[in-house]
NUPABA-501842 format. One line per 3 residues: number of its first residue (from 1); their letters; for each residue x, y, z of C-alpha. Coordinates in nm, 3 decimals. Example, Ala and Ser with C-alpha at 12.3 -4.5 7.8 and 13.67 -1.06 7.14 Angstrom:
1	AS	1.230 -0.450 0.780; 1.367 -0.106 0.714
! end
This chain:
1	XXX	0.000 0.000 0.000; 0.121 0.358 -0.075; 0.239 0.568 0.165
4	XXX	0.073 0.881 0.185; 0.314 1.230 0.229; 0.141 1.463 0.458
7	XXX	0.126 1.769 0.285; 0.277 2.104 0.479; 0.010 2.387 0.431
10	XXX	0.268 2.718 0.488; 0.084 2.975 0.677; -0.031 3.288 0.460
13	XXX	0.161 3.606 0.581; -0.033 3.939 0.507; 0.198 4.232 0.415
16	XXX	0.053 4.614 0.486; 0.244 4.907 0.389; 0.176 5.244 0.541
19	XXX	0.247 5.541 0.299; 0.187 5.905 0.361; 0.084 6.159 0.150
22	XXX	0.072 6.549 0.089; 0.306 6.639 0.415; 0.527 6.452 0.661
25	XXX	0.501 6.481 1.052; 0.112 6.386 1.056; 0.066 6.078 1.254
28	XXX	0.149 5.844 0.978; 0.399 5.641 1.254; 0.094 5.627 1.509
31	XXX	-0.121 5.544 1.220; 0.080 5.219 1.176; 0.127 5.132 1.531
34	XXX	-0.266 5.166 1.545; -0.295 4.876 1.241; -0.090 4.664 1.403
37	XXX	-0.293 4.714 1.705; -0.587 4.668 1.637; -0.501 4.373 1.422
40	XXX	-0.312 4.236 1.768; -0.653 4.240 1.944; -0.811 4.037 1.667
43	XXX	-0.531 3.737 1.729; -0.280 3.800 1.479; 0.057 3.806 1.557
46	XXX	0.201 4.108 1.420; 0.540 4.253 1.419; 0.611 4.627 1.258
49	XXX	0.899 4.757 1.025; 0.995 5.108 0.979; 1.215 5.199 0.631
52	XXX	1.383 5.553 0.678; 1.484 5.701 0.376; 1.767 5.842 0.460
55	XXX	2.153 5.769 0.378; 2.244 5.696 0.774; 2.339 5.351 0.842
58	XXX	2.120 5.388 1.142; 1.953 5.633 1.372; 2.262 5.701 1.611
61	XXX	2.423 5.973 1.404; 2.119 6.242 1.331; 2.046 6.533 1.516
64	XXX	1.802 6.493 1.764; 1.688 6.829 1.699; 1.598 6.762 1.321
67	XXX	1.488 6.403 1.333; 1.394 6.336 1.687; 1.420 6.099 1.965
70	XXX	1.703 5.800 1.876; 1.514 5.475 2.003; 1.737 5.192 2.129
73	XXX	1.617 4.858 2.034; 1.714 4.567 2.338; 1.960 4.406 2.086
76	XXX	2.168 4.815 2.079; 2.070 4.897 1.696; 1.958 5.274 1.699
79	XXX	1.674 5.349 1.566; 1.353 5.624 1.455; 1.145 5.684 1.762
82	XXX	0.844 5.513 1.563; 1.000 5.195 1.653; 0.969 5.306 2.006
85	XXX	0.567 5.372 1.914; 0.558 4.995 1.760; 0.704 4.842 2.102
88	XXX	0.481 5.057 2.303; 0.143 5.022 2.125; 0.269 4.622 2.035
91	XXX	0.359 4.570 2.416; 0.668 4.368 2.319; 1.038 4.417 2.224
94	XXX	1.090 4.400 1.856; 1.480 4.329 1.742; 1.723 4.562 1.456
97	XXX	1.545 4.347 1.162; 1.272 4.560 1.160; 1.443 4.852 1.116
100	XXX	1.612 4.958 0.770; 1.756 5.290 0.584; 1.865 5.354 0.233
103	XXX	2.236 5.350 0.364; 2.170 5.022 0.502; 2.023 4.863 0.234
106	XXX	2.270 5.003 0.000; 2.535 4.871 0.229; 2.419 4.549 0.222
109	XXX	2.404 4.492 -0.147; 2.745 4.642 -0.154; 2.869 4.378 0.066
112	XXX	2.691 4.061 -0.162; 2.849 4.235 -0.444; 3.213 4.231 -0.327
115	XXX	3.125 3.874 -0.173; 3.030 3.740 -0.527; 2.663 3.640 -0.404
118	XXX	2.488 3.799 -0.722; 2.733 3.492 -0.966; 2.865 3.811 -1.178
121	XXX	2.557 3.981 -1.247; 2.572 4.327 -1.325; 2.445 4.456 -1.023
124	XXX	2.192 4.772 -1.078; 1.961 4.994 -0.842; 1.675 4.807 -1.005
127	XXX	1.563 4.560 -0.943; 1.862 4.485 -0.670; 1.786 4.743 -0.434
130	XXX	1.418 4.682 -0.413; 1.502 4.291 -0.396; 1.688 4.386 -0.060
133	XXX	1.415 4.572 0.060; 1.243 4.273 0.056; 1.420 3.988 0.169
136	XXX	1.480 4.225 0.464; 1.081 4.258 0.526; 1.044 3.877 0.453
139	XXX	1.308 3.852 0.775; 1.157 4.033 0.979; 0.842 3.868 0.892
142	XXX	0.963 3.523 0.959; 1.181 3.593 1.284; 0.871 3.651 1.467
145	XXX	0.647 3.383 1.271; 0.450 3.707 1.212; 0.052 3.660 1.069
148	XXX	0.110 4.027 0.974; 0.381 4.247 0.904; 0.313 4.655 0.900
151	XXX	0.550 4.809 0.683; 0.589 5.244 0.743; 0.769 5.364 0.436
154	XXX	0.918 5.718 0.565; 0.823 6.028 0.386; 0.591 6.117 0.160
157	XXX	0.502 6.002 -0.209; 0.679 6.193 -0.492; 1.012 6.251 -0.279
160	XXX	1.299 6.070 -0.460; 1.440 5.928 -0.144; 1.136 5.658 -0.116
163	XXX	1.116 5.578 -0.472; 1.307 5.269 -0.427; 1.084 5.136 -0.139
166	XXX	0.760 5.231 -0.316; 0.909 4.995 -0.587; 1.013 4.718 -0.385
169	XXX	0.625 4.732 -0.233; 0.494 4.699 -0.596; 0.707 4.443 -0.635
172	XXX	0.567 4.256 -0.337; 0.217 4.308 -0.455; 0.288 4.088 -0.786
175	XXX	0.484 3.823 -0.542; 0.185 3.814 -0.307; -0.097 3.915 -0.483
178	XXX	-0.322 3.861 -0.245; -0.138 3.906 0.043; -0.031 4.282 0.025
181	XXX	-0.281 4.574 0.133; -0.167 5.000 0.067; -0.305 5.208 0.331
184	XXX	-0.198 5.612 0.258; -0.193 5.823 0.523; -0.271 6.204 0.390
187	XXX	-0.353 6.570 0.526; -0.680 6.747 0.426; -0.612 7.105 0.506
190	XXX	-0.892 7.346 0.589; -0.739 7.715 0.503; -0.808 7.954 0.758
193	XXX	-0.917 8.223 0.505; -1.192 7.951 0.277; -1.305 7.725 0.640
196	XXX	-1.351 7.451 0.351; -1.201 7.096 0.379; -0.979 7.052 0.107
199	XXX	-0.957 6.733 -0.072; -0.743 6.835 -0.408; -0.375 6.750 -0.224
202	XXX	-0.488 6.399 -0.139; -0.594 6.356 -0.461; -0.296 6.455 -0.609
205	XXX	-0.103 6.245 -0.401; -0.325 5.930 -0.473; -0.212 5.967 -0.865
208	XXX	0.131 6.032 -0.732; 0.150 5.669 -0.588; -0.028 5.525 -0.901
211	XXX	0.263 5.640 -1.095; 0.426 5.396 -0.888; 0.207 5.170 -0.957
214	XXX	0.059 5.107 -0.652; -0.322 5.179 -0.609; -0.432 5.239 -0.227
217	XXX	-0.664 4.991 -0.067; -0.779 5.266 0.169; -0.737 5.643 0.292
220	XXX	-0.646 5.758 0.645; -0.744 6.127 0.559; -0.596 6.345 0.868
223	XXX	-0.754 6.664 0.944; -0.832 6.884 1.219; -1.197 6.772 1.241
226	XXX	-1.366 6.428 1.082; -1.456 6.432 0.721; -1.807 6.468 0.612
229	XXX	-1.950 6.262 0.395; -1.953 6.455 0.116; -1.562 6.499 0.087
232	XXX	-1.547 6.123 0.165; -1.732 6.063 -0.154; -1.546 6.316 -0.336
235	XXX	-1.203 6.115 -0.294; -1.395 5.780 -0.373; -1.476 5.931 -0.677
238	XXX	-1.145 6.116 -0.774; -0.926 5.838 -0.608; -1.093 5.480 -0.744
241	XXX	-1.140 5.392 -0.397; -1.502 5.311 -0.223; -1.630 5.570 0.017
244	XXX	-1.623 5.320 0.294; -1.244 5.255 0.274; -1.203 5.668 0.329
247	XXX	-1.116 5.639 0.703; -1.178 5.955 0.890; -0.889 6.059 1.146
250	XXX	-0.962 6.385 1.278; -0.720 6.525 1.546; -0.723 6.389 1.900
253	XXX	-0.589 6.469 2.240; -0.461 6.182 2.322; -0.271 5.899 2.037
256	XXX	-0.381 5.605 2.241; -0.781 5.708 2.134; -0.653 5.637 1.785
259	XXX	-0.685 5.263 1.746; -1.049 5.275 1.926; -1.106 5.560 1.661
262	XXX	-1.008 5.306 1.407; -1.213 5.038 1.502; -1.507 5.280 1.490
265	XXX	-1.444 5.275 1.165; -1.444 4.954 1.168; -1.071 4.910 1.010
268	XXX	-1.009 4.584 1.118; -1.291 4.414 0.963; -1.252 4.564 0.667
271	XXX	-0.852 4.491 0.627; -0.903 4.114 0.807; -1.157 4.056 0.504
274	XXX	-0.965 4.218 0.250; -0.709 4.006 0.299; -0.906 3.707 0.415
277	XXX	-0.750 3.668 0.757; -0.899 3.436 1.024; -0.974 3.713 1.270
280	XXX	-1.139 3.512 1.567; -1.126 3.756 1.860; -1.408 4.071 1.846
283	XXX	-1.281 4.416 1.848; -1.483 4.465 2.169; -1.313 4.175 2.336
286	XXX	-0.969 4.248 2.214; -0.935 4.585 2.291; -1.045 4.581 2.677
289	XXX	-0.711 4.593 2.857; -0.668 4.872 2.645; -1.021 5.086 2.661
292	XXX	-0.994 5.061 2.997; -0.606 5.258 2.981; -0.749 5.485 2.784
295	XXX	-1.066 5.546 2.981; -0.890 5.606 3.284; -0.649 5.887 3.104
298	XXX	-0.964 6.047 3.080; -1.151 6.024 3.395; -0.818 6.160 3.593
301	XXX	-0.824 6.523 3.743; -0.616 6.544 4.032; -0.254 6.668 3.829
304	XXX	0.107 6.637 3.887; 0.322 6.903 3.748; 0.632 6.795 3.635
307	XXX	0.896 6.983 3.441; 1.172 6.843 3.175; 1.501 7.008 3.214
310	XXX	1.656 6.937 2.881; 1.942 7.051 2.579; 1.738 6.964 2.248
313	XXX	1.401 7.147 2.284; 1.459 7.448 2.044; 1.386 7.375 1.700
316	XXX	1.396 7.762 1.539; 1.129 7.976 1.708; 0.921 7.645 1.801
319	XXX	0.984 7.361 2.075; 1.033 7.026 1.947; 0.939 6.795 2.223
322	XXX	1.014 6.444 2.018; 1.310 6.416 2.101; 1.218 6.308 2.466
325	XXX	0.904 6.117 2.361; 0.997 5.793 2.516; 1.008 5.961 2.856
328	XXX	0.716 6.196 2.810; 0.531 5.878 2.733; 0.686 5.713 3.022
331	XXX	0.583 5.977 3.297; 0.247 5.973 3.111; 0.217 5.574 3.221
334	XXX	0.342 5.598 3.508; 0.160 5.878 3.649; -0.186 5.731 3.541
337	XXX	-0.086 5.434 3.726; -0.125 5.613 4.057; -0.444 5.800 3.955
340	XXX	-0.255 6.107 3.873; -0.252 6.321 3.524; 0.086 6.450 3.395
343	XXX	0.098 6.782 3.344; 0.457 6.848 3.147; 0.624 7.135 3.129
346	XXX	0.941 7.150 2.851; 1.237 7.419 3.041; 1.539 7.484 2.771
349	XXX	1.864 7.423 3.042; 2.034 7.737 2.874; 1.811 7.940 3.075
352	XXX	1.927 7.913 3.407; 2.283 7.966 3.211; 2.193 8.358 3.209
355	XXX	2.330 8.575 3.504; 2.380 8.257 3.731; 1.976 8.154 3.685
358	XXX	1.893 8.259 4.047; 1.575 8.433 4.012; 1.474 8.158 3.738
361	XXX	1.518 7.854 3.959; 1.318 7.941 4.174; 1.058 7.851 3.940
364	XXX	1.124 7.513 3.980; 0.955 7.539 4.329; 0.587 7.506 4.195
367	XXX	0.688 7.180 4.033; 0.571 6.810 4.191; 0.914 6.696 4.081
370	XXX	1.247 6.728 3.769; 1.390 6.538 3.498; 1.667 6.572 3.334
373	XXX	1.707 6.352 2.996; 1.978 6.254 2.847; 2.177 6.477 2.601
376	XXX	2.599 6.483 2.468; 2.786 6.786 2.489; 2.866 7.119 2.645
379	XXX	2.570 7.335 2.596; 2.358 7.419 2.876; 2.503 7.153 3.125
382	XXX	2.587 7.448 3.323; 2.208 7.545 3.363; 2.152 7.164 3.438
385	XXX	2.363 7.151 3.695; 2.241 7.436 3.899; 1.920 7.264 3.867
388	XXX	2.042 6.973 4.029; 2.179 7.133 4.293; 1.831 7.338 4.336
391	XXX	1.610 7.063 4.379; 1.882 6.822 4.577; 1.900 7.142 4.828
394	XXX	1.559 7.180 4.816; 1.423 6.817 4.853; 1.236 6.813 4.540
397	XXX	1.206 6.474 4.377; 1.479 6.377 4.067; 1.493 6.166 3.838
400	XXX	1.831 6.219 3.611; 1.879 5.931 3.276; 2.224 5.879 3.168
403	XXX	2.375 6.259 3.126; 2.151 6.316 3.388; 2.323 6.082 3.672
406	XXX	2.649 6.185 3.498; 2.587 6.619 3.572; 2.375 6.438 3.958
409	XXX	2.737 6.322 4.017; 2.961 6.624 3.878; 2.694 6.852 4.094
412	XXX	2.775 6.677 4.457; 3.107 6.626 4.375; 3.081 7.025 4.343
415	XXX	2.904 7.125 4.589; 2.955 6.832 4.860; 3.278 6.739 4.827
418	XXX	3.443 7.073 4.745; 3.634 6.951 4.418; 3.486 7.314 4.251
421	XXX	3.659 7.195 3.876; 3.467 6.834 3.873; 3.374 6.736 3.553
424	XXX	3.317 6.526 3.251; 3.603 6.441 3.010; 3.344 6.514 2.764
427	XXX	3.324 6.858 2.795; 3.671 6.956 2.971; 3.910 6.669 2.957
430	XXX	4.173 6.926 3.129; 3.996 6.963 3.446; 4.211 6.799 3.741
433	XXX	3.868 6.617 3.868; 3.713 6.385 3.627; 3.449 6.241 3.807
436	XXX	3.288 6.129 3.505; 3.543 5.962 3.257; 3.548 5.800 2.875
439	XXX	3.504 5.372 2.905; 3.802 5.195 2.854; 3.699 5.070 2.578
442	XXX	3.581 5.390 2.381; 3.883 5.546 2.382; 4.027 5.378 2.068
445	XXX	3.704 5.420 1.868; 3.650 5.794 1.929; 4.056 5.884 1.903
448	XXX	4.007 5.657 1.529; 3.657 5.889 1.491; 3.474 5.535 1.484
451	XXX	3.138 5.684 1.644; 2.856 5.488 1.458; 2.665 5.242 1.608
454	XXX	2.991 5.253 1.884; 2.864 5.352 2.243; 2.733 5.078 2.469
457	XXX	2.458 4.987 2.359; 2.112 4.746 2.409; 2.035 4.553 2.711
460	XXX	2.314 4.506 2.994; 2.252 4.326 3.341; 2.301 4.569 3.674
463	XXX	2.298 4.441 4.063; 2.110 4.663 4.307; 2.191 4.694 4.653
466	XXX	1.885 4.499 4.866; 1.692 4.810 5.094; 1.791 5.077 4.832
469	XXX	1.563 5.301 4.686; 1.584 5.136 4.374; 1.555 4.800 4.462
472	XXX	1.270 4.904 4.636; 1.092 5.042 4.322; 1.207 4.708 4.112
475	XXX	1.159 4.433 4.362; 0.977 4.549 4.745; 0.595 4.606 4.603
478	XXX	0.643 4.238 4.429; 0.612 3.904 4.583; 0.937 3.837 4.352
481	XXX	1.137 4.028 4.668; 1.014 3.731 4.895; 1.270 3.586 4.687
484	XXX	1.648 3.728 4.707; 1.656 3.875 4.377; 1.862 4.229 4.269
487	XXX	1.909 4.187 3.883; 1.809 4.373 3.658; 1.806 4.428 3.275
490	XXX	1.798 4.760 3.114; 1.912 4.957 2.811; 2.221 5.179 2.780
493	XXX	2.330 5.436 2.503; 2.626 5.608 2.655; 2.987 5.619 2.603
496	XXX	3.137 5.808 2.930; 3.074 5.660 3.259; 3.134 5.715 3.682
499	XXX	3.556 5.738 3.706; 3.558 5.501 3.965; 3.818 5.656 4.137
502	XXX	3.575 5.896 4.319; 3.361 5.666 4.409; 3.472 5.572 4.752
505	XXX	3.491 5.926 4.841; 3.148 5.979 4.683; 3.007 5.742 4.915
508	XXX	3.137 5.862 5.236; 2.961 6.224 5.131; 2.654 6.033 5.133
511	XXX	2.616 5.937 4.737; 2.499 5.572 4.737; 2.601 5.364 4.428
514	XXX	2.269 5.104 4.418; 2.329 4.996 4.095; 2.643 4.814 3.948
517	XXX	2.751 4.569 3.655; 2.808 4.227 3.770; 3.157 4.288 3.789
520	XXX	3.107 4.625 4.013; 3.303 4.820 3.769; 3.033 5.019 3.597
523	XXX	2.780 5.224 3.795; 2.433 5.201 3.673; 2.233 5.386 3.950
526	XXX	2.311 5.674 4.202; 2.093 5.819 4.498; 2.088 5.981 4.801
529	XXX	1.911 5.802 5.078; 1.592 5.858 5.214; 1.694 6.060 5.536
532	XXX	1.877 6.314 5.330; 1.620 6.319 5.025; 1.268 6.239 4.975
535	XXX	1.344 6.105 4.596; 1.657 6.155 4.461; 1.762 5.879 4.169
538	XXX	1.969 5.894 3.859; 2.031 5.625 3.585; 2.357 5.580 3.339
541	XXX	2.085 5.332 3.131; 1.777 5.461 3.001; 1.412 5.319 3.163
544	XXX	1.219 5.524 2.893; 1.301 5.272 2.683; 1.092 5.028 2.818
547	XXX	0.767 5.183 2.964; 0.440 5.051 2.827; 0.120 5.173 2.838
550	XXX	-0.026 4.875 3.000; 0.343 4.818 3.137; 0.431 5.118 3.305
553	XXX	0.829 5.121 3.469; 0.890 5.084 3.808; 1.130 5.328 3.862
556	XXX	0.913 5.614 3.659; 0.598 5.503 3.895; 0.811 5.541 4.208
559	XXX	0.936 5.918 4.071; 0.555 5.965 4.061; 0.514 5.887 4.388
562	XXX	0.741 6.080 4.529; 0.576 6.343 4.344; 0.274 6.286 4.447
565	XXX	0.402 6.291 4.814; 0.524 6.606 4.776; 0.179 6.711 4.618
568	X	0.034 6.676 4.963
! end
């Protein structure tokens, strides 16, 4: 009798790219964090992918300023803060596959090139480029065993720097025909001096991507108010799209109400049948750990007022807040947590620079409590520094990340300990007190200029010290402390680091070092202790970098409750 050979059905893997049209900087990130979302709730696995167009190898080397927060991925590849928004809105770590630029990709085919991997082919930017692109999404794709894979192509259509990606997505939609959806995110402007919604841009954008060859499946039209139904039809007519696949996103005070906004739209039925997905769980159902976040951002009164001492804020005459998202969004968690709303306020450091800052820090008096980011260079420091010592004489709660325990440990060493020239090799390698010192091993790479993708970087282990402040936040409100744990994982983006030649003399000022490496010779975590300060903590890693929404951090919710004691 014949054998029969089981046959192996492959799972179908559904591939949606996120486009944006008209202008950049309107939501088309949070727009694909939302899909994959919502999607999530209806029992997909999903994972996200973000293409930057831009000829960077990687995130690490733009200006903060122009482009934003850099977002550290747990395996140390720097990244565009929309990867943070995937993790965050995902609830889950997502690794350097899902993150690509045109430098990157170009590097990479470089590489096969010189390795003979293309048999002598004449390599050309079409269609070997685009076939990168590709193979890169298919990776990502099939490292997580994804159902679906969100793909945000940076930009907007008709820029030259996305042409290639655009491409590569057309190029996907005649490998999986049925497997590849277009969603274009675009701005309908309403000018001040007509009060009309406009639709003519969006249009003009929607033939833009045809050109490409690519035909949107639906419309995310932005706006400052919903769409009416009469400029809804107007695109379905001028855009070959049905009315019902216009998705109305008007302008929202808070970005987690965007996915519920979505499903009033009912988005997810409409893509899970589209591309004949198996969608078993109910928006409703899905969706209820995170309704009942967002309900409770809204129901909230009772404030906190917290302000952001930081370096990159300016942007020209306007204040670019971005670059600190992750910990915006982290206070924002962590604050709702204890029944508390955030109220932020963004101070530029330089200020308390002018005539010695006196009269301006007082200011910093009305606030609940003070963080200070992290940041490289000289500018403003100064300013930061008399902040420190203003709220550490003055017993308001701290919180300082990575520059911020850094300028926490130049300040006492200051004003404690007397050494008036402490400081960071960073800014003035000549001083006789570096308290703050280059890593051993960085001093090769920045004296060869070898700064890309070069700091410490991703997830390293740290030991705190059992009764400390911080172990108290990690461990003391969990029944895990019932068991003798003090390790923790966190991520680091730093290259300088506590000369541990102070440190002795730190501690016997009354600086406690309650966070190490496992070999004690990095420190991860200074404070003062409770008799001397009602909250004072500073991190070399960065927490930010791994608060949720439904997952807020521990050491951001005990910040906020210092605050909140203070409050009272």
């Amino acid at each position: 009798m014949e054998k029969k050979v089981k046959k192996i059905i492959l799972p179908i893997r559904s591939y949606i790219f996120v486009v944006g049209g008209v202008i950049s900087g309107v939501g088309k990130g949070i727009a694909a964090s939302s899909i994959a979302k919502i999607l999530q709730d209806r029992g997909q696995c999903v994972t996200a992918v973000k293409i930057d167009p831009y000829i960077n190898i990687d995130a690490g080397t733009m200006n903060p300023g122009e482009h934003g927060e850099v977002f550290v991925l747990h395996d140390g590849y720097e990244t565009d803060q929309d990867m943070g928004n995937y993790e965050r809105f995902l609830n889950k770590d997502i690794g350097r596959e899902n993150y690509m630029t045109t430098g990157v990709v170009y590097q990479s085919v470089i590489q096969k090139e010189r390795n003979l991997e293309y048999d002598g082919k004449c390599v050309e930017v079409v269609p070997h480029i685009p076939m990168e692109v590709i193979e890169r999404i298919e990776k990502a794709g099939d490292k997580e065993n994804a159902d679906v894979v969100v793909v945000e192509i940076g930009g907007t259509v008709g820029e030259y720097q996305n042409m290639l990606f655009l491409e590569a997505a057309r190029m996907m939609k005649n490998k999986y025909p049925n497997q590849v959806f277009f969603v274009m995110v675009s701005y309908l402007p309403i000018p001040g001096t007509l009060g009309e919604m406009k639709t003519k841009p969006t249009q003009h954008a929607v033939r833009t991507l045809n050109a490409s060859g690519i035909q949107p499946d639906i419309i995310i039209a932005r706006s400052k108010v919903a769409m009416d139904d009469k400029r809804k039809e107007k695109l379905s007519v001028f855009c070959n799209i049905p009315a019902n696949r216009v998705i109305s996103a008007p302008d929202v005070k808070s970005i987690y109400d965007i996915p519920i906004n979505f499903e009033k739209e009912g988005l997810s039925d409409l893509i899970c049948s589209t591309l004949s997905m198996s969608c078993p769980i109910t928006p409703k159902d899905g969706a209820r750990e995170w309704n009942k976040f967002v309900n409770k951002t809204k129901t909230i009164k009772d404030e906190l007022h917290i302000a952001i001492v930081g370096k990159y804020f300016n942007s020209g005459d306007f204040v670019l807040s971005d670059v600190y998202i992750s910990v915006i969004e982290a206070i924002k968690y962590s604050s709702f947590a204890i029944n508390k709303k955030p109220v932020l306020t963004w101070i530029n450091a330089s200020k308390y620079e002018k005539n010695g800052g006196l009269k301006e820090l007082k200011e910093l008096s009305k606030f609940d409590g003070v963080i200070v980011p992290g940041g490289f260079g000289s500018r403003g420091i100064e300013g930061i520094i008399s902040v420190i010592e203003y709220v550490r004489k003055n017993k308001i709660p701290y919180l300082g990340l990575c520059y911020g325990m850094q300028l926490a440990v130049i300040e006492y060493a200051r004003n404690v300990l007397k050494l008036k020239d402490a400081n960071t090799r960073e800014v003035d390698p000549k001083s006789k007190n570096l308290v703050i010192t280059v890593m051993d091993d960085q001093l090769n790479l920045i004296g060869n200029k070898r700064m890309g993708g070069t700091m410490r970087l991703g997830a390293y282990p740290a030991i705190l010290k059992p009764g400390s402040v911080a172990w108290k936040a990690y461990f003391n409100s969990s029944k895990l402390a019932q068991i003798s744990l003090n390790t923790i994982s966190e991520r680091h983006r730093h290259r300088y680091e506590v000369n541990n030649y102070y440190v002795e003399m730190l501690e016997k000022y009354g600086m406690i070092f309650s966070g190490l490496s496992p070999d004690g010779k990095l420190c991860e975590i200074v404070e003062l202790p409770i008799s001397k300060h009602p909250f004072f903590l500073a991190t070399q890693f960065h927490p930010e970098f791994l608060a949720r929404p439904l997952a807020p951090h521990k050491l951001f919710t005990a910040f906020c409750k210092a605050c909140k004691n203070r409050k009272k």
